[in-house]
SERONU-109409 format. One record per residue (C-alpha): residue number from 1; chain; x negated, y, z negated. Coordinates in steps of 0.1 Angstrom, whole numbers, plus 5000, padded with zeros to 4 digits. Layout:
<nodes>
- NUM_A_X_Y_Z
...
</nodes>
This chain:
<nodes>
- 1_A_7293_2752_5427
- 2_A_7305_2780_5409
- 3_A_7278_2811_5400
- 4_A_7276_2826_5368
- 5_A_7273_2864_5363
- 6_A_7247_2871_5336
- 7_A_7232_2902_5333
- 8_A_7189_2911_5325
- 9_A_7189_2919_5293
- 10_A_7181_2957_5280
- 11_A_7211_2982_5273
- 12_A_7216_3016_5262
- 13_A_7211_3023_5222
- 14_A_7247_3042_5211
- 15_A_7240_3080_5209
- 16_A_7240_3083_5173
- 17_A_7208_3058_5168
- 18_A_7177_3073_5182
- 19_A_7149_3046_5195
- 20_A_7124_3056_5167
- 21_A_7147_3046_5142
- 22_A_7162_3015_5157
- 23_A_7120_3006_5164
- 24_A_7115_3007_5124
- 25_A_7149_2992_5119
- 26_A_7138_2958_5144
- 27_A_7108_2956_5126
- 28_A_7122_2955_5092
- 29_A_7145_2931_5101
- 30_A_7117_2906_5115
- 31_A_7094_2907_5080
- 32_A_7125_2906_5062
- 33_A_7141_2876_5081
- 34_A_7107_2860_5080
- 35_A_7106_2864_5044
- 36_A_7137_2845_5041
- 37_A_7156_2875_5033
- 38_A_7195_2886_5046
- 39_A_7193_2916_5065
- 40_A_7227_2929_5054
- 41_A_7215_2930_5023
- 42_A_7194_2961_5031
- 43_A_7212_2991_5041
- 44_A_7194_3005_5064
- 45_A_7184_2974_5086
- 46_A_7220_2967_5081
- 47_A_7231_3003_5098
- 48_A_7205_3005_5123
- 49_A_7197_2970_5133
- 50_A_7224_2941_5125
- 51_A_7254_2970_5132
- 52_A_7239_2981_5166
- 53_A_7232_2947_5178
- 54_A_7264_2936_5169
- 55_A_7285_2959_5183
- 56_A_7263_2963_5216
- 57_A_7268_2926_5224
- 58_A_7304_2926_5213
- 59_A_7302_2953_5245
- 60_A_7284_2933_5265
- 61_A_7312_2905_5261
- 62_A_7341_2927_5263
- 63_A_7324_2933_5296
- 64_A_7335_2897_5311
- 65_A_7300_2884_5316
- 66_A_7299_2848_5315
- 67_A_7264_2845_5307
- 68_A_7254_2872_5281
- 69_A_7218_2884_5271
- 70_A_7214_2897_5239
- 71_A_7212_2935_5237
- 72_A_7174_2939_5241
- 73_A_7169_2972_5225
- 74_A_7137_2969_5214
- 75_A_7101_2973_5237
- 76_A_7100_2939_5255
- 77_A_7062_2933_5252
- 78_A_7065_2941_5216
- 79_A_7089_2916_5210
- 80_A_7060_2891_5213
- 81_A_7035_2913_5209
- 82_A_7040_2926_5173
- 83_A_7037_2887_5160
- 84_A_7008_2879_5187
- 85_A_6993_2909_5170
- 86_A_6990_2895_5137
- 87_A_6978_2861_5147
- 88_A_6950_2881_5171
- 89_A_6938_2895_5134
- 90_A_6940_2858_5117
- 91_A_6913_2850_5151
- 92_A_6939_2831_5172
- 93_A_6964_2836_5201
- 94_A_6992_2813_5194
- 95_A_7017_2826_5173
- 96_A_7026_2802_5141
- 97_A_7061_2783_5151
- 98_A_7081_2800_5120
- 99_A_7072_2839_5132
- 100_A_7082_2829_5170
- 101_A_7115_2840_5166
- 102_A_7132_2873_5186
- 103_A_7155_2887_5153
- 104_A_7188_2895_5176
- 105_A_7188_2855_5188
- 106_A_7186_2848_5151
- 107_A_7217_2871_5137
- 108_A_7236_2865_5167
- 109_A_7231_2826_5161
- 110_A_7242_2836_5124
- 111_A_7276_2855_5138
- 112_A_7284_2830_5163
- 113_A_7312_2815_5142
- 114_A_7330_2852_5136
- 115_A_7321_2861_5172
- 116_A_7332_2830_5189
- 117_A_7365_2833_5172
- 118_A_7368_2872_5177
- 119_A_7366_2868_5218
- 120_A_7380_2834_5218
- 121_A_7357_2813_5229
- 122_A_7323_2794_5229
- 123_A_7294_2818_5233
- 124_A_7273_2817_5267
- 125_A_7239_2833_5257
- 126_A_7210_2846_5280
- 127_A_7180_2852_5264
- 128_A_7153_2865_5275
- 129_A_7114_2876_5266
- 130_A_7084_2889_5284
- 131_A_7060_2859_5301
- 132_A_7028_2850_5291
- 133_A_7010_2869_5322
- 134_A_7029_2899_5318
- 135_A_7018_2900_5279
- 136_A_6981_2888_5292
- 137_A_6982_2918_5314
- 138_A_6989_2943_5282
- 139_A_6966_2927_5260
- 140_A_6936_2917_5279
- 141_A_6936_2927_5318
- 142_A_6931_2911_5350
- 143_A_6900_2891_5341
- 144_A_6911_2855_5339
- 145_A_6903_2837_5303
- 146_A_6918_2805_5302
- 147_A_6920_2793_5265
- 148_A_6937_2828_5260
- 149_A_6960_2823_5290
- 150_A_6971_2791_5270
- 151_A_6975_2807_5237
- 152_A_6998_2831_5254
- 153_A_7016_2802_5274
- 154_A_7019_2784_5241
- 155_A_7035_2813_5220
- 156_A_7060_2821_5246
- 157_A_7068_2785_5245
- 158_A_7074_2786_5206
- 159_A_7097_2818_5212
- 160_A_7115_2801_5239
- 161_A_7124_2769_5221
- 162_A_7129_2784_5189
- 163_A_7160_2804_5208
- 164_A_7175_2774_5224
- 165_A_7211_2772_5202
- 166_A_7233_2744_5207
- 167_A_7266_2748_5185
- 168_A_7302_2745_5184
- 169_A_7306_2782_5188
- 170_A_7273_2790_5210
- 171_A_7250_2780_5232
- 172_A_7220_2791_5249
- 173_A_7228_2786_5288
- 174_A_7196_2804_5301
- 175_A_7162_2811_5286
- 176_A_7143_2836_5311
- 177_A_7106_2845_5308
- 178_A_7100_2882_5323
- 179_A_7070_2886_5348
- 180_A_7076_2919_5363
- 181_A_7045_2926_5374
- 182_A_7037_2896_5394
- 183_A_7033_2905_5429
- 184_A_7023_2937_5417
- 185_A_6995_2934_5397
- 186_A_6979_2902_5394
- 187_A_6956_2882_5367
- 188_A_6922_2874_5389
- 189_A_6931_2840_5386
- 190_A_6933_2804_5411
- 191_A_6968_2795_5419
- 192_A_6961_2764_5397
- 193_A_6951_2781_5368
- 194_A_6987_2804_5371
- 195_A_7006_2775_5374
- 196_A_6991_2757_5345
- 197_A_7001_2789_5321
- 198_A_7035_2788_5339
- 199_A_7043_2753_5332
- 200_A_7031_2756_5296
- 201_A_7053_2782_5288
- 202_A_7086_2767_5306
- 203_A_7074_2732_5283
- 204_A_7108_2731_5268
- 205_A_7143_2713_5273
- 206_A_7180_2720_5267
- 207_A_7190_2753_5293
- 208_A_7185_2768_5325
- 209_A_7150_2781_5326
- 210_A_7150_2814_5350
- 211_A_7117_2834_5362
- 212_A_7126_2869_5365
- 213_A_7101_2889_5395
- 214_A_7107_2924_5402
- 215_A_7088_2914_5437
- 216_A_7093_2882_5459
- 217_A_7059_2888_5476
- 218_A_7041_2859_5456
- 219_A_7076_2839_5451
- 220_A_7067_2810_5471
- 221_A_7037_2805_5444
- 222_A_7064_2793_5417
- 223_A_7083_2770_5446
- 224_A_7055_2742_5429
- 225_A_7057_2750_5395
- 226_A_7073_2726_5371
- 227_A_7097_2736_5347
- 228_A_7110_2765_5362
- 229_A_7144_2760_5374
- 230_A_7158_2794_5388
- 231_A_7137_2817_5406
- 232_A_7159_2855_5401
- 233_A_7147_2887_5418
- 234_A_7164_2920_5420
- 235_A_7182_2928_5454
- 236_A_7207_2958_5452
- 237_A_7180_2981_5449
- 238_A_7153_2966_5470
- 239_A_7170_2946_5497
- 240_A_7140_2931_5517
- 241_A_7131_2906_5480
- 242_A_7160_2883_5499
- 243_A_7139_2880_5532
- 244_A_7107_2857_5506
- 245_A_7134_2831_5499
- 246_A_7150_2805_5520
- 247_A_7181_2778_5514
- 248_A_7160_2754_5524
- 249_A_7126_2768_5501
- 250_A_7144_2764_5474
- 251_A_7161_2729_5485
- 252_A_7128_2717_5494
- 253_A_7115_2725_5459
- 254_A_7149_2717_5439
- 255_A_7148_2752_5422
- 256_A_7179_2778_5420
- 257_A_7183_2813_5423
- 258_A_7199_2842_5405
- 259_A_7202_2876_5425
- 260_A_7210_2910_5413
- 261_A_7236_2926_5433
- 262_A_7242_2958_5412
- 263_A_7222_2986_5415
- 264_A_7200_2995_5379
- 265_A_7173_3017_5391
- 266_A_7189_3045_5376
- 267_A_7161_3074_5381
- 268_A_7167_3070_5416
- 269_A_7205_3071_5413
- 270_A_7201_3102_5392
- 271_A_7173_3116_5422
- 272_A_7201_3106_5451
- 273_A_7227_3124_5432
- 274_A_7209_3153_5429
- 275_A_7195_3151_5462
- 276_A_7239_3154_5470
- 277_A_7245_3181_5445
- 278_A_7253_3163_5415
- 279_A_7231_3176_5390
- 280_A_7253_3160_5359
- 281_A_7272_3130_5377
- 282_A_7299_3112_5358
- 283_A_7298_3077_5346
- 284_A_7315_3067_5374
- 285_A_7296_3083_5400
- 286_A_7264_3060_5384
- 287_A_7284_3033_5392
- 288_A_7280_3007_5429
- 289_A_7310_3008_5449
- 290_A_7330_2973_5439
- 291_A_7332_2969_5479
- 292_A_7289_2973_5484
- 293_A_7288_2948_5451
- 294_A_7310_2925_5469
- 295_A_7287_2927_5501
- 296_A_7256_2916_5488
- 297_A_7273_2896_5465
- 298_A_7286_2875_5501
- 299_A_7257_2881_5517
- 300_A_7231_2864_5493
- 301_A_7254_2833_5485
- 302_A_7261_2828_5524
- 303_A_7225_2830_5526
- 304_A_7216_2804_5495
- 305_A_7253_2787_5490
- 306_A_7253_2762_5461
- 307_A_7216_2768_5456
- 308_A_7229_2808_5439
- 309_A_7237_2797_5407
- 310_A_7234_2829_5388
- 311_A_7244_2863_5392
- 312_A_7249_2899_5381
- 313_A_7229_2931_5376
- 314_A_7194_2939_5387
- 315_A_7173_2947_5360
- 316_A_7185_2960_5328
- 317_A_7204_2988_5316
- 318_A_7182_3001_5287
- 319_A_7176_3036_5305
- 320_A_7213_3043_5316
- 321_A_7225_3075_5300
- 322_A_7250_3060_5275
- 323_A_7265_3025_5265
- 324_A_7300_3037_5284
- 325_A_7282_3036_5314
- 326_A_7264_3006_5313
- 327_A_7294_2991_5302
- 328_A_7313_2998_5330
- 329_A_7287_2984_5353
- 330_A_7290_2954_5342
- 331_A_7328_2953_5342
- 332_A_7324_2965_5377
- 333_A_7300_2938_5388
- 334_A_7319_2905_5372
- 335_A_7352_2921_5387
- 336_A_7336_2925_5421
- 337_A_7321_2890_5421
- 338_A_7349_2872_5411
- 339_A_7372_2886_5438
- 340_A_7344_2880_5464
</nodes>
């Protein structure tokens, strides 16, 4: 079985839009696309928010990816959170089905004629969006609640299925719901209770739905977990995530596996540079060897076989110093994997 190279999600703003801007920008898009209104229309959500999407997932493609997220260039937890928010002050914490909508998933959907053309081909999309734990830890704590937990579980469902396209010129191959912090820090919940909220939130049909952990140390807790389909975890930076996985764990449980062989952590690529005596490294110099991608790359699917059916980065590139860079990482990683 083949394995697709998709990538986390985040990426670099371009240099001439600052994050403040593009923050008001994203927001004005949402009320205005849940009014009903066309964002082009407005000419400053059409500079700052439909342009710079646009053109940062045209990048994205150009890159060879065949699974692309959209350019997530916006705070993850506010992506959710901002509409949670308002249902929170209306005394409930499920978010009404027409505001669960992430606004790049809806103008790329509307694009995906013109961009399907432009590249040639029928769109591949990732999408992803922060879990229902990982918004639970932000909003409420560790303290276990359960009818919240399932408002959470339920709006993160909404958002998912309300981002599953199925056209001529796109489709949604992957939904992933983030929990970074799992392993980390922990709602004070029973194992149960965890899996309930996870299987609420995966409630939906028609992709690949991945788990993205930042740790493996409470992995085998999702082996059991309906729904989930792929299990991803980041590798090229922390190497010993692989050893919390078997073949035959994830056989055992019919689940899949995405693992990032390209290192993202790029504050500690900029402290190991310096710590070499480069104090302004090049894009380049950011950048995995193709032959150390190609490594890992062989080592995990030798390790997992047909079981590694995703792929690509470790965790996204919304911190790397420009959109060049980040570029090329990508370009780097789908050329190492494919000659691997």
């Amino acid at each position: 079985m083949d394995t697709l190279i998709d990538d986390i999600g985040s990426f670099p703003l371009p240099s001439n839009v600052d994050r403040e801007t593009f923050g008001r920008a994203y927001r004005g898009a949402r009320d205005a696309i849940t009014k009903g209104e066309a964002v082009e229309n407005d000419d400053f959500l059409r500079k700052n928010f439909r342009e710079v999407v646009l053109e940062s997932f045209r990048k994205k493609l150009r890159s060879g990816l065949d699974v692309v997220n959209y350019p997530q260039h916006y705070d993850g937890i506010k992506q959710v959170g901002d509409a949670l928010h308002k249902a929170m002050e209306k005394g409930t914490f499920v978010v009404e089905k027409k505001a669960a909508f992430l606004p790049e998933v809806h103008l790329i959907s509307q694009e995906a004629k013109s961009l399907s053309e432009e590249f040639g081909k029928k769109i591949l999309l990732r999408v992803s969006l922060f879990g229902p734990m990982e918004q639970y830890l932000k909003e409420i704590g560790t303290t276990p609640y359960t009818e919240v937990m399932e408002g959470f579980a339920e709006t993160i469902k909404r958002f998912a299925k309300n981002s599953i396209l199925d056209t001529k010129y796109i489709k949604t191959e992957v939904v992933c719901i983030d929990e970074p912090s799992f392993g980390f820090l922990n709602i004070n919940a029973e194992k149960d209770a965890i899996k309930k909220t996870l299987e609420k939130a995966f409630d939906f049909q028609g992709t690949t739905r991945q788990i993205h952990l930042h740790s493996s140390v409470r992995l085998p807790d999702l082996l059991d977990v309906n729904n989930i389909d792929a299990l991803t975890f980041e590798y090229a930076a922390s190497p010993k995530n692989i050893e919390g996985v078997s073949k035959s764990m994830l056989e055992a449980a019919d689940k899949q596996v995405r693992v990032g062989v390209a290192r993202t952590d790029i504050d500690t690529i900029l402290a190991d540079l310096h710590d070499q005596g480069l104090a302004q490294p090049t894009g380049e110099q950011l950048l995995d060897s193709e032959e150390a991608i190609k490594k890992r790359y062989r080592f995990a699917k030798e390790k997992f076989g047909d079981c590694m059916t995703f792929t690509g980065p470790d965790c996204g590139l919304g911190s790397w110093p420009s959109q060049e860079a980040a570029q090329s990482l990508l370009e780097r990683t789908v050329k190492a994997v494919k000659s691997a």
